[in-house]
Every structure is written in C-alpha cells, then in structure tokens.
Backbone and ligand atoms as CSV (ligand in chain L), in Angstrom:
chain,resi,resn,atom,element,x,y,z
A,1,UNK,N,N,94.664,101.153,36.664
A,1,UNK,CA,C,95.617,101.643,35.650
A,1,UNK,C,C,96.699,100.597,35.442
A,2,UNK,N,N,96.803,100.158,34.081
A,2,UNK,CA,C,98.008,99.440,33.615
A,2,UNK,C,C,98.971,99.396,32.747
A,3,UNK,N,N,100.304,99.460,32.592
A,3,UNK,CA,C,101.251,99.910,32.009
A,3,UNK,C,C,101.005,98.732,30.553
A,4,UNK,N,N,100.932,99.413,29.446
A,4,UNK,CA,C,100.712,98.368,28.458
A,4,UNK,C,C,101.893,97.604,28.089
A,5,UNK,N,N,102.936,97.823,28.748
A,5,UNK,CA,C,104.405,97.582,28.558
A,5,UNK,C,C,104.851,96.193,29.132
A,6,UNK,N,N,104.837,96.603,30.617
A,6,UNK,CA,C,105.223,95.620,31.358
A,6,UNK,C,C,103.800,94.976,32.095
A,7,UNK,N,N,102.784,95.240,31.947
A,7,UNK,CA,C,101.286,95.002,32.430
A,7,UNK,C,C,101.558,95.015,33.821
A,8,UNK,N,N,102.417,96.074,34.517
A,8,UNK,CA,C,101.657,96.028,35.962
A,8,UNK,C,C,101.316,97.185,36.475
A,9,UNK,N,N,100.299,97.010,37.394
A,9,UNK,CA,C,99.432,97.883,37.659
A,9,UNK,C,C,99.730,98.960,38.044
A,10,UNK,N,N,100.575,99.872,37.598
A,10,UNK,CA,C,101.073,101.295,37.685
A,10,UNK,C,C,100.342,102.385,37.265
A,11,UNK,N,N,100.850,103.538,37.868
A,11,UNK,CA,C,100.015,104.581,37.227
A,11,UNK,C,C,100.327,104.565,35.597
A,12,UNK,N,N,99.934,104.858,34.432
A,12,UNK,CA,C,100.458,104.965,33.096
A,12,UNK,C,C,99.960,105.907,32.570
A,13,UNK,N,N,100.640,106.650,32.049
A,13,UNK,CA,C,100.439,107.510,30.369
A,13,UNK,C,C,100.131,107.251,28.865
A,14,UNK,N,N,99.155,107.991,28.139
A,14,UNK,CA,C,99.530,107.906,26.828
A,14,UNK,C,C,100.816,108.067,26.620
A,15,UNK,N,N,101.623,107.786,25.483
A,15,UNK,CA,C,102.677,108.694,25.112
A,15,UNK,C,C,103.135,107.928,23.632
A,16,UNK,N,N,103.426,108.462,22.654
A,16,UNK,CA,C,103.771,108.042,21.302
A,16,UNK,C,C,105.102,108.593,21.098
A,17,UNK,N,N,106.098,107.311,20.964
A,17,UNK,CA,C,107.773,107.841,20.658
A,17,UNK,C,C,108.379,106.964,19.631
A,18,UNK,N,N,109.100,107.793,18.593
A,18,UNK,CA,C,109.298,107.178,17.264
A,18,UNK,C,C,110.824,106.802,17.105
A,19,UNK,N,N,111.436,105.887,16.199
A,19,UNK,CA,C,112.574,106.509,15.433
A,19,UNK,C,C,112.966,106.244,14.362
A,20,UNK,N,N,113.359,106.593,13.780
A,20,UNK,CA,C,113.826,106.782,12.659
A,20,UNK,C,C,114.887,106.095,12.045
A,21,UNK,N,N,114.727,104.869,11.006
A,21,UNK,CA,C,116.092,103.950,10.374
A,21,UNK,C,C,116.601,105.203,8.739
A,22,UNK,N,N,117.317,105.158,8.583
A,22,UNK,CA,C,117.796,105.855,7.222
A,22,UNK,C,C,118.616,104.638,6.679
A,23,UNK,N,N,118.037,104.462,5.443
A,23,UNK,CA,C,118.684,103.483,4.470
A,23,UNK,C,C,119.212,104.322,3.368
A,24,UNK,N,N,119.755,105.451,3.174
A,24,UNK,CA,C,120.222,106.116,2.002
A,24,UNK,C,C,118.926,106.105,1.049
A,25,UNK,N,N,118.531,105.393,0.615
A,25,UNK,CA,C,117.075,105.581,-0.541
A,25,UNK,C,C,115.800,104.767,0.024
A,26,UNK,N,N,115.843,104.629,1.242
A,26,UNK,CA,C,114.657,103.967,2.285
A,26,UNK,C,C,114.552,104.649,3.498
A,27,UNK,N,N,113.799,104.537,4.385
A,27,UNK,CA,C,113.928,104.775,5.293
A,27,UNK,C,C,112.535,104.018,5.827
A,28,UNK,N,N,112.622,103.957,7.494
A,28,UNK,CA,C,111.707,103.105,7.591
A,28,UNK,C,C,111.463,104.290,9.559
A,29,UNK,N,N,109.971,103.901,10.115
A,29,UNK,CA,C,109.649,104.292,10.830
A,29,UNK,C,C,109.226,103.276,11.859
A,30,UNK,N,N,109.673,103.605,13.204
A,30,UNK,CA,C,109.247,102.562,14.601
A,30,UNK,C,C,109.004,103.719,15.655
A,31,UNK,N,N,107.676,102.979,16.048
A,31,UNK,CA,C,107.238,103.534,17.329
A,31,UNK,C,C,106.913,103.223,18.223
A,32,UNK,N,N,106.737,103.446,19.546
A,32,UNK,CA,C,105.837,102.757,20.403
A,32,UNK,C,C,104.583,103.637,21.166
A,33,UNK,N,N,103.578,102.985,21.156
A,33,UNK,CA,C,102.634,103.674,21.471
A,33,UNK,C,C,101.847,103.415,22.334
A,34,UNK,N,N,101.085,103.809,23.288
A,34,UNK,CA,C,100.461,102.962,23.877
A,34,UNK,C,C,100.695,103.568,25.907
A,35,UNK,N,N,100.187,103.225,26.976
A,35,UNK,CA,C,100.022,104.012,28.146
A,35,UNK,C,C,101.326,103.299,28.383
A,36,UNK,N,N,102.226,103.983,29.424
A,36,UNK,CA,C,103.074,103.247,29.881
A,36,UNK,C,C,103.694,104.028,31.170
A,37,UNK,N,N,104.001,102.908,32.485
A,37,UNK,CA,C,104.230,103.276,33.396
A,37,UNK,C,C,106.075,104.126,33.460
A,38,UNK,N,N,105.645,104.774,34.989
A,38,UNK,CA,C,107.351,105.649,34.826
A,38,UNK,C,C,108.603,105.243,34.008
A,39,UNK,N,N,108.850,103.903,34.347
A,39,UNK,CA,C,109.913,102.947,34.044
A,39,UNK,C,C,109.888,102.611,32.767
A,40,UNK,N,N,109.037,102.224,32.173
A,40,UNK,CA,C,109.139,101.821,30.893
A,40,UNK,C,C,109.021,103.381,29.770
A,41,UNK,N,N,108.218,104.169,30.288
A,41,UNK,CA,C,108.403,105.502,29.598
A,41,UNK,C,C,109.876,105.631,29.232
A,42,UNK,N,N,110.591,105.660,30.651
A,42,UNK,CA,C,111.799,106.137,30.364
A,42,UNK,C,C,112.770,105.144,29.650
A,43,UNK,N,N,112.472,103.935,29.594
A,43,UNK,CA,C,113.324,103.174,28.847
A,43,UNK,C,C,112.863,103.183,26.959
A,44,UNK,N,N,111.744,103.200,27.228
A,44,UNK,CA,C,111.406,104.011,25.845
A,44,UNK,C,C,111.797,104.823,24.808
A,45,UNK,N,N,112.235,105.729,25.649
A,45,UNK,CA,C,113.197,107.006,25.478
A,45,UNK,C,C,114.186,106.608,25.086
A,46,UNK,N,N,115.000,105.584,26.236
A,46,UNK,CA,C,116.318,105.649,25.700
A,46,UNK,C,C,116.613,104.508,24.549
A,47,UNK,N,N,115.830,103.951,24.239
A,47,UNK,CA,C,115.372,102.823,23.478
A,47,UNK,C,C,115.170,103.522,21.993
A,48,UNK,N,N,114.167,104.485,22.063
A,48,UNK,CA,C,114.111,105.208,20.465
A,48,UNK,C,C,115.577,106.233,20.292
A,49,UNK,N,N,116.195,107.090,21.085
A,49,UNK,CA,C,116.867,108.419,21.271
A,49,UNK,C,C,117.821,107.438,21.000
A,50,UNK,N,N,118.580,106.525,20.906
A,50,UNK,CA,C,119.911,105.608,20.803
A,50,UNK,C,C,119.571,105.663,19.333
A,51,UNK,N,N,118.595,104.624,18.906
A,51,UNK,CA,C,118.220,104.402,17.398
A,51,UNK,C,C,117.965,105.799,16.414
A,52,UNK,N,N,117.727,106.520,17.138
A,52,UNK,CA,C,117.525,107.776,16.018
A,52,UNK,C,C,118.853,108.383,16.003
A,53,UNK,N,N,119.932,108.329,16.917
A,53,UNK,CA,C,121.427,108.826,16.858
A,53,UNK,C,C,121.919,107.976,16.295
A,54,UNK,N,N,121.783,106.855,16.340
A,54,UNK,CA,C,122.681,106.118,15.649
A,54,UNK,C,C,122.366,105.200,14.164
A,55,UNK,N,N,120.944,105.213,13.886
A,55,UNK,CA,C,121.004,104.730,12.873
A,55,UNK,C,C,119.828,105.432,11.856
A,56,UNK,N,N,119.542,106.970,12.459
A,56,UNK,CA,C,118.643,108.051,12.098
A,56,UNK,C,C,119.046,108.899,10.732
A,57,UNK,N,N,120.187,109.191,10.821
A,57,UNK,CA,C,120.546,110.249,9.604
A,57,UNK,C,C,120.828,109.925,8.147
A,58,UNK,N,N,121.343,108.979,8.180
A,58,UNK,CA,C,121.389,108.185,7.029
A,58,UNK,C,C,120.020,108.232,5.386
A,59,UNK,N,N,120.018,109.635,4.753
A,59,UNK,CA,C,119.795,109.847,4.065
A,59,UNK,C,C,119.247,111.091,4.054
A,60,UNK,N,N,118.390,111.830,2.706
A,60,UNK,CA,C,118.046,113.520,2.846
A,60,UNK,C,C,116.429,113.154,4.026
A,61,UNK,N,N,115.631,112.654,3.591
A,61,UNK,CA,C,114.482,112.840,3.921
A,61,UNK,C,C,114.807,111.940,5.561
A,62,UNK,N,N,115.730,111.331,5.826
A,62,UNK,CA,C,115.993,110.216,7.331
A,62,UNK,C,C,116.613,112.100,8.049
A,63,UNK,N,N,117.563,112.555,7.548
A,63,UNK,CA,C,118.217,113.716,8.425
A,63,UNK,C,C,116.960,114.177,9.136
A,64,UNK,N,N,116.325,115.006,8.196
A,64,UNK,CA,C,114.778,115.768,8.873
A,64,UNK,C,C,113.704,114.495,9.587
A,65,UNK,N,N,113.658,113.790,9.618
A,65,UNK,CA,C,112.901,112.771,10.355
A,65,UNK,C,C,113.637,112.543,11.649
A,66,UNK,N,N,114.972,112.715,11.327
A,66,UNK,CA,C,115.496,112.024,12.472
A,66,UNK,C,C,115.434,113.527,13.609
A,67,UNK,N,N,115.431,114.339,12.807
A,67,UNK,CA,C,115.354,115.572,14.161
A,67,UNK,C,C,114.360,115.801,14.799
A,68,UNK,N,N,113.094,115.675,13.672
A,68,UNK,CA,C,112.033,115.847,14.281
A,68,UNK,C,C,111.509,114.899,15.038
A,69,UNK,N,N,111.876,113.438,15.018
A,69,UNK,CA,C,111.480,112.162,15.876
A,69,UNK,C,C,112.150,112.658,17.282
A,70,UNK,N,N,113.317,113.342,17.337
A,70,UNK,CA,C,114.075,113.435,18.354
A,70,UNK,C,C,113.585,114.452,19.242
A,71,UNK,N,N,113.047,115.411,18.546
A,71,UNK,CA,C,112.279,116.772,19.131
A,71,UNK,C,C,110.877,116.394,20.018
A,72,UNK,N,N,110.280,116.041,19.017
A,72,UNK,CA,C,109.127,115.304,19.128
A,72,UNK,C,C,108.771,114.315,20.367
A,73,UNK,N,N,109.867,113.384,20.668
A,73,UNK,CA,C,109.968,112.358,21.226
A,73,UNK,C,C,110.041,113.315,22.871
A,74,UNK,N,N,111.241,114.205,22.656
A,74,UNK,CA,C,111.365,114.530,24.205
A,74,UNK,C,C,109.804,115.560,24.443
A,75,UNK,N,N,109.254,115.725,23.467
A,75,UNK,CA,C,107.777,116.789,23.779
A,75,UNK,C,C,107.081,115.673,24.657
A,76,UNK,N,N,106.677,114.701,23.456
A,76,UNK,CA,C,105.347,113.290,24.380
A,76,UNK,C,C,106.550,112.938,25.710
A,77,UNK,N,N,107.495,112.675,25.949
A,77,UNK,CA,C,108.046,112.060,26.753
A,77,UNK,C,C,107.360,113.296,28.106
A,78,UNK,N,N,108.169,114.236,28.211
A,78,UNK,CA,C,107.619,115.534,29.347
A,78,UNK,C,C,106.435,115.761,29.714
A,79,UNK,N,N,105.313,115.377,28.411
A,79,UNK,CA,C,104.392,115.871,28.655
A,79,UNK,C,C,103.496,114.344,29.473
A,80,UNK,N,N,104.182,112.918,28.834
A,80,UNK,CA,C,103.463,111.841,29.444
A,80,UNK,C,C,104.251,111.856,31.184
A,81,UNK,N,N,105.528,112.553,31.038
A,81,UNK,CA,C,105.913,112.465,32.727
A,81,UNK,C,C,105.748,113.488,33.805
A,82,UNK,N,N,104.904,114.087,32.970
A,82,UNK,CA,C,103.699,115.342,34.191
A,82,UNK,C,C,102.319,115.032,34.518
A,83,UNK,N,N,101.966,114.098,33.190
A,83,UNK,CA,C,101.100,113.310,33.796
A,83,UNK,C,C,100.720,112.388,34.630
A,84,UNK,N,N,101.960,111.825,34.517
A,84,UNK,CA,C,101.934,110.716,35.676
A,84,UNK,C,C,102.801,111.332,36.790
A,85,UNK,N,N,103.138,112.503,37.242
A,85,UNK,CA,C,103.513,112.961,38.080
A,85,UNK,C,C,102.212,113.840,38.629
A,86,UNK,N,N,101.570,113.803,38.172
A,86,UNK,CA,C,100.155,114.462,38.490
A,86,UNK,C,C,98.894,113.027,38.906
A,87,UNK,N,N,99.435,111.862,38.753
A,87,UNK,CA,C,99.244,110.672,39.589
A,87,UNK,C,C,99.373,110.726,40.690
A,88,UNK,N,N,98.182,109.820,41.155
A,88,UNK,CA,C,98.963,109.606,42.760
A,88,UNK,C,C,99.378,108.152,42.903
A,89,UNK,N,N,100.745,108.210,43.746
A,89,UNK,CA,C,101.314,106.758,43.759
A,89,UNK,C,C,100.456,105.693,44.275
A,90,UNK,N,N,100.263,104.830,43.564
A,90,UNK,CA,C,99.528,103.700,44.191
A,90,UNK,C,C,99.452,103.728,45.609
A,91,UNK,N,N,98.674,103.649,46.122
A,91,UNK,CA,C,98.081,103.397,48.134
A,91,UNK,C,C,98.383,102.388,48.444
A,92,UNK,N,N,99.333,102.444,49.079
A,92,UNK,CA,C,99.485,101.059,49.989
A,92,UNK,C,C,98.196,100.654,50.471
A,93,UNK,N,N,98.440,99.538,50.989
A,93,UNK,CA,C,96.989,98.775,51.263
A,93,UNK,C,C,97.193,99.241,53.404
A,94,UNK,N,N,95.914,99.369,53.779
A,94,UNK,CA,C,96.127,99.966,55.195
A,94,UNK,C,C,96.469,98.573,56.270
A,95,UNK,N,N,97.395,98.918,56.721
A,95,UNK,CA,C,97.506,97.919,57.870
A,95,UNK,C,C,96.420,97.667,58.292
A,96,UNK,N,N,96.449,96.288,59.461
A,96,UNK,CA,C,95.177,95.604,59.969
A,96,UNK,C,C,95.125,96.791,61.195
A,97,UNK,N,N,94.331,97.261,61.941
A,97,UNK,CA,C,94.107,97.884,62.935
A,97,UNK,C,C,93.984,96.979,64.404
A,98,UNK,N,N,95.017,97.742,65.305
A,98,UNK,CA,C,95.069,97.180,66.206
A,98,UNK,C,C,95.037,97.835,67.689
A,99,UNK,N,N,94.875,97.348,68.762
A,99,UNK,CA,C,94.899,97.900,69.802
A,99,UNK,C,C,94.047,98.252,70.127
A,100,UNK,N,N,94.185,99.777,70.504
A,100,UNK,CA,C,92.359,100.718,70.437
A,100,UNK,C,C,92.233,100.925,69.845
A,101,UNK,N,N,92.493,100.828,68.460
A,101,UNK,CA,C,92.044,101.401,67.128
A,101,UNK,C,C,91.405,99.765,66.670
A,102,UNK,N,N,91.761,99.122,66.862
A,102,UNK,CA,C,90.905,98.279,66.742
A,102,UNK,C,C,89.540,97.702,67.497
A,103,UNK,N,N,90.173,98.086,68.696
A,103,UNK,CA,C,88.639,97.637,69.678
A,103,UNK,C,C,87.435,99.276,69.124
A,104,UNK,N,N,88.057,100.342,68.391
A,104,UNK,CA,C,87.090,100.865,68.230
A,104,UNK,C,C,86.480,100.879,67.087
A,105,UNK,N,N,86.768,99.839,66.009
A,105,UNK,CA,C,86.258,99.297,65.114
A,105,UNK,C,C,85.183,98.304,65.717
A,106,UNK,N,N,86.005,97.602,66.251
A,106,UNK,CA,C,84.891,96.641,66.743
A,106,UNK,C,C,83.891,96.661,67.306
A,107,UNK,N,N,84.009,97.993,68.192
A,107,UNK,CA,C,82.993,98.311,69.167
A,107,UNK,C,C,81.262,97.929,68.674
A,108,UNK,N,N,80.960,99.017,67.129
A,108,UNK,CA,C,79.775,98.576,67.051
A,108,UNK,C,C,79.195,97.046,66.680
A,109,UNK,N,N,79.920,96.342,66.624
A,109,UNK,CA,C,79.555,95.213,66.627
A,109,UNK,C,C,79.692,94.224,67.311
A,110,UNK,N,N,79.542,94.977,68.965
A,110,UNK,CA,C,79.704,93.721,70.171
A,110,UNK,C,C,78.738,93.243,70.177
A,111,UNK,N,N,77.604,93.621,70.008
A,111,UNK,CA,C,76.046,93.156,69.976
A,111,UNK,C,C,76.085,91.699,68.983
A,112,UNK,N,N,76.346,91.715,68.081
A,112,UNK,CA,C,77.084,90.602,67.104
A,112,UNK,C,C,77.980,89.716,67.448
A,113,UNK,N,N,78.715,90.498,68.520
A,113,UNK,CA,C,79.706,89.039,68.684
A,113,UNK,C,C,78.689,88.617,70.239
A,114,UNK,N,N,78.208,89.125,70.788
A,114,UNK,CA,C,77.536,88.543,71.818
A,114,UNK,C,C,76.363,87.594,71.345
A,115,UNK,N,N,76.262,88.096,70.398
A,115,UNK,CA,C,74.581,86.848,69.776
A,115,UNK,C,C,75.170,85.696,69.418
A,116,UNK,N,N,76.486,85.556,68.353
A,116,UNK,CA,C,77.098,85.058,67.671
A,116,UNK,C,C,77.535,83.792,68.818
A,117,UNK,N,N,78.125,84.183,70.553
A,117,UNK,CA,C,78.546,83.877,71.284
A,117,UNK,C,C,77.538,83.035,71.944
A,118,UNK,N,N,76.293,83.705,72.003
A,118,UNK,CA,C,75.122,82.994,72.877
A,118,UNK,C,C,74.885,81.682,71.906
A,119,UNK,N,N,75.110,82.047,70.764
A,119,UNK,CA,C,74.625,80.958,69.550
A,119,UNK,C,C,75.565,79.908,69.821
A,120,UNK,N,N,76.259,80.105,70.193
A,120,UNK,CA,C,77.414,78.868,70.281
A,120,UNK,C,C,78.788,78.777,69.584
A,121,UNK,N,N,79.050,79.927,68.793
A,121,UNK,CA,C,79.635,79.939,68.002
A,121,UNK,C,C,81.243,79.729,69.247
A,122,UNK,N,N,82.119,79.162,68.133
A,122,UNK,CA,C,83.640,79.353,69.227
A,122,UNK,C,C,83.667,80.840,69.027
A,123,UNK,N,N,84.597,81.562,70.117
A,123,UNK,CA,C,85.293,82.902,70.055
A,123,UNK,C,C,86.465,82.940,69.313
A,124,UNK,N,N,86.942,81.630,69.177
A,124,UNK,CA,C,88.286,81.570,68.176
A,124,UNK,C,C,87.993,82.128,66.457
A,125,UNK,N,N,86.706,81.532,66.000
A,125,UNK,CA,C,85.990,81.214,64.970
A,125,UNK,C,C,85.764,83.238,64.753
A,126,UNK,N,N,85.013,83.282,65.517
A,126,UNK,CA,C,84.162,84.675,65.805
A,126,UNK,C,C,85.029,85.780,65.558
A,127,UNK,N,N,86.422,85.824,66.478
A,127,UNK,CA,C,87.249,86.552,65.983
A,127,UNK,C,C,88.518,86.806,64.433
A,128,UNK,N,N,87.904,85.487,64.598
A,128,UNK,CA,C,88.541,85.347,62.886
A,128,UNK,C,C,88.206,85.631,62.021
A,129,UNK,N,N,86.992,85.768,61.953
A,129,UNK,CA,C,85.577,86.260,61.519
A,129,UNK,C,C,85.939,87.912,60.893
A,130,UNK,N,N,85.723,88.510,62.412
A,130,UNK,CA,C,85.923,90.101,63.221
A,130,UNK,C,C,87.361,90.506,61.959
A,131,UNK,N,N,88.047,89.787,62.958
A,131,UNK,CA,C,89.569,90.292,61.907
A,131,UNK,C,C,89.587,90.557,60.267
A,132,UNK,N,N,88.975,89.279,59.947
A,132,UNK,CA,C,89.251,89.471,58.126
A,132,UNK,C,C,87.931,90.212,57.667
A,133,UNK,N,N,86.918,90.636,58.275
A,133,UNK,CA,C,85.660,91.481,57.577
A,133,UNK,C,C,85.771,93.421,58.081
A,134,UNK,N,N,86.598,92.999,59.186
A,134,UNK,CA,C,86.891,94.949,59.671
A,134,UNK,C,C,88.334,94.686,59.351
A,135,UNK,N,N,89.341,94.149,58.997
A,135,UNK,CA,C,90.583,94.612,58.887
A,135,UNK,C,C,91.027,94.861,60.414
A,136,UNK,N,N,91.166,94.311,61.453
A,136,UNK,CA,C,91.739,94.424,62.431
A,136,UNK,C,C,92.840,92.979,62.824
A,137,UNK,N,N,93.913,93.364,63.540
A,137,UNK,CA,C,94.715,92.117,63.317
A,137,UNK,C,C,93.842,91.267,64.288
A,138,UNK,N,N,94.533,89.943,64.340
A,138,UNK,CA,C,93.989,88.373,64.504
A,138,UNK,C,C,93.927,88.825,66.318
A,139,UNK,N,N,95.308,89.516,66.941
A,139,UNK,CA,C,95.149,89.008,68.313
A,139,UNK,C,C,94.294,90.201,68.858
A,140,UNK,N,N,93.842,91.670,68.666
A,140,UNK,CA,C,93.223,92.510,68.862
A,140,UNK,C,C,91.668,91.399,68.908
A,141,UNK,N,N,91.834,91.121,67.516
A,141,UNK,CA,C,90.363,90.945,67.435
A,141,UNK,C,C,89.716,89.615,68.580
A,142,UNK,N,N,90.751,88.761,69.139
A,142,UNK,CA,C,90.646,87.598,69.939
A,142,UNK,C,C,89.986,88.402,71.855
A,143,UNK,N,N,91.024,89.530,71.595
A,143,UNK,CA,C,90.870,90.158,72.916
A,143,UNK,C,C,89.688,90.956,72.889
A,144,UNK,N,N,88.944,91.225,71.561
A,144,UNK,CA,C,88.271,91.946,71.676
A,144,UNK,C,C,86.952,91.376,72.155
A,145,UNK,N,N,87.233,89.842,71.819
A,145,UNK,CA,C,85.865,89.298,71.833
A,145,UNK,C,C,85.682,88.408,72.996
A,146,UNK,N,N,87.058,88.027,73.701
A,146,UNK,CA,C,87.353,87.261,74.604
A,146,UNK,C,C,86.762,88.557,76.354
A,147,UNK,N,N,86.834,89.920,76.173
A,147,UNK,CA,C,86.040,90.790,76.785
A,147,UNK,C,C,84.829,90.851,76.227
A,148,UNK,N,N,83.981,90.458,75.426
A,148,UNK,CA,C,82.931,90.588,75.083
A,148,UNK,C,C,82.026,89.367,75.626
A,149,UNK,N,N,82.975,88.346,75.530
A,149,UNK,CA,C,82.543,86.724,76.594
A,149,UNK,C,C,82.579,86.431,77.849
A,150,UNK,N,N,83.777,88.001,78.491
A,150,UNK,CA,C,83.773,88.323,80.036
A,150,UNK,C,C,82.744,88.894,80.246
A,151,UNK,N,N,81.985,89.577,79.296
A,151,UNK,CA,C,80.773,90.551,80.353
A,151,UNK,C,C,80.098,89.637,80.142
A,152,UNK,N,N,79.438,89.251,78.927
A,152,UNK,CA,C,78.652,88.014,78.904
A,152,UNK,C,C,78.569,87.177,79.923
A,153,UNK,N,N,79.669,86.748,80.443
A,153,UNK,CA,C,79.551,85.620,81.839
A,153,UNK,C,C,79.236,86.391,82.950
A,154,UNK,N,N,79.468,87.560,82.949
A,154,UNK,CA,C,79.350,88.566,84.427
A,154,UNK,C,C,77.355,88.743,84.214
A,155,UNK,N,N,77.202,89.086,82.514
A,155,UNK,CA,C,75.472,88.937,82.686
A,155,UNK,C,C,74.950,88.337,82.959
A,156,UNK,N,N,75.431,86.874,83.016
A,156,UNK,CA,C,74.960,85.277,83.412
A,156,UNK,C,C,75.329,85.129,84.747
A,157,UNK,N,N,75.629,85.642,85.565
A,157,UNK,CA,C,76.256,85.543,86.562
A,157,UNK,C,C,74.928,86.484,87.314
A,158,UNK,N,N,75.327,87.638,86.620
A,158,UNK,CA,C,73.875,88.505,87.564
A,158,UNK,C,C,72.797,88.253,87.772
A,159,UNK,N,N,72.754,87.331,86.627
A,159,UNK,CA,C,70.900,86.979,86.499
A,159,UNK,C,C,69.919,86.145,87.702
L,1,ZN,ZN,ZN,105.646,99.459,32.557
C-alpha cells in the first residue's frame, strides 16, 4: 500500500476532496483525488476547508458549491479515516532471534551445519550463513554452530 501523495508505503485510502474558488461570474473547481495515507488525508482537509472558507463564497452558484464541497469533504474525509483505521499499522519487521529462541530455530538444521563443517566450510562463514537465512542474530548463530563443531570433535574423538 502507497500513499499517492507523499509515495510512502503507508496504509492509504481512496478519498476525493474539493474546493471551491468563486469569481463573482466564474467559479472554478479543485480537487484532490487519489489513496492517501493518515497524514496527508488530513492535510488535505485542511488544505481544501481553508480554500473553500476563504475564497469559496464569492458568487450565487460558488455559495451552494462552497457548502456542499464543505459537507461533502468532511463525509469522504470520515469515511477514508475508518478505513484506514480499519488498517493494520504496518509490522515492524521481527527482530533477529536470539538465545534459545534462536538455537531453536537452528536446531533443525544441525545436520547442515555438521555436513557443511565436515566439508570444510569455516564456522565463521557457516554461521553467517545460519544468521541471515533464519533471521537469528550473528553471535547466537556463532554459538550455535561453534556447539555443533564441539560434538563433532567429541564424534571424532569416539571413533
Ligand atoms: Zn502520504
């Protein structure tokens, strides 16, 4: 979802808000249209609702435009800020997992870091590996594998 306003990736709404110029024997119409996140909705608002008070009434057919732009405006406005209150706020992105929550990510894939290990691979390499493909932080994932190279030597040891 992107705010067509400020283009960042916010939740956004339709919403269409007008206002109204009165030139005595002209009048002229501005809107903006288009999805737009919380912030810019509301500056929207106060962006048309200024221009229709202040430079709205100014003739017969600008009076009735200008009320109904004004009416109008707070309808789409309420109705685009229940929608995006019926959003859910963007998700933070999840921390790296660490500790035991990380060694129990890792778990099913000791078999992997032990092959990976027999292969020759460094454990520095391996856990760097571990970290950026499960999301677990850098030093979890070092310890995780640096016990995975202790039993390994204890299997080499038994043999
Ligand atoms: Zn925006």
């Amino acid at each position: 979802m992107r705010c067509d306003s400020c283009l960042l990736p916010e939740p956004a709404a339709p919403v269409r808000l007008s206002h109204n110029v009165g030139m005595l024997f002209m009048r002229r119409e501005y809107s903006t249209e288009g999805e737009l996140c919380r912030s810019c909705l509301n500056r929207a608002l106060f962006h048309h609702t200024l221009r229709n008070v202040t430079l709205g009434w100014w003739g017969t057919i600008s009076f009735c435009m200008t009320w109904y732009f004004l009416f109008s405006n707070l309808v789409n406005y309420f109705r685009a800020r229940s929608e995006l209150g019926q959003m859910k706020p963007r998700e933070a992105p999840r921390p790296p997992a660490s500790g035991e929550e990380a060694a129990r990510v890792l778990q099913p894939f000791e078999h992997n870091i032990r092959m990976q290990l027999r292969m020759g691979d460094s454990p520095g390499d391996i856990a760097r590996e571990m970290a950026r493909i499960h999301r677990v932080d850098a030093a979890s994932a070092e310890r995780f594998v640096a016990s995975v190279q202790a039993s390994e030597a204890e299997a080499v040891s038994e043999a």
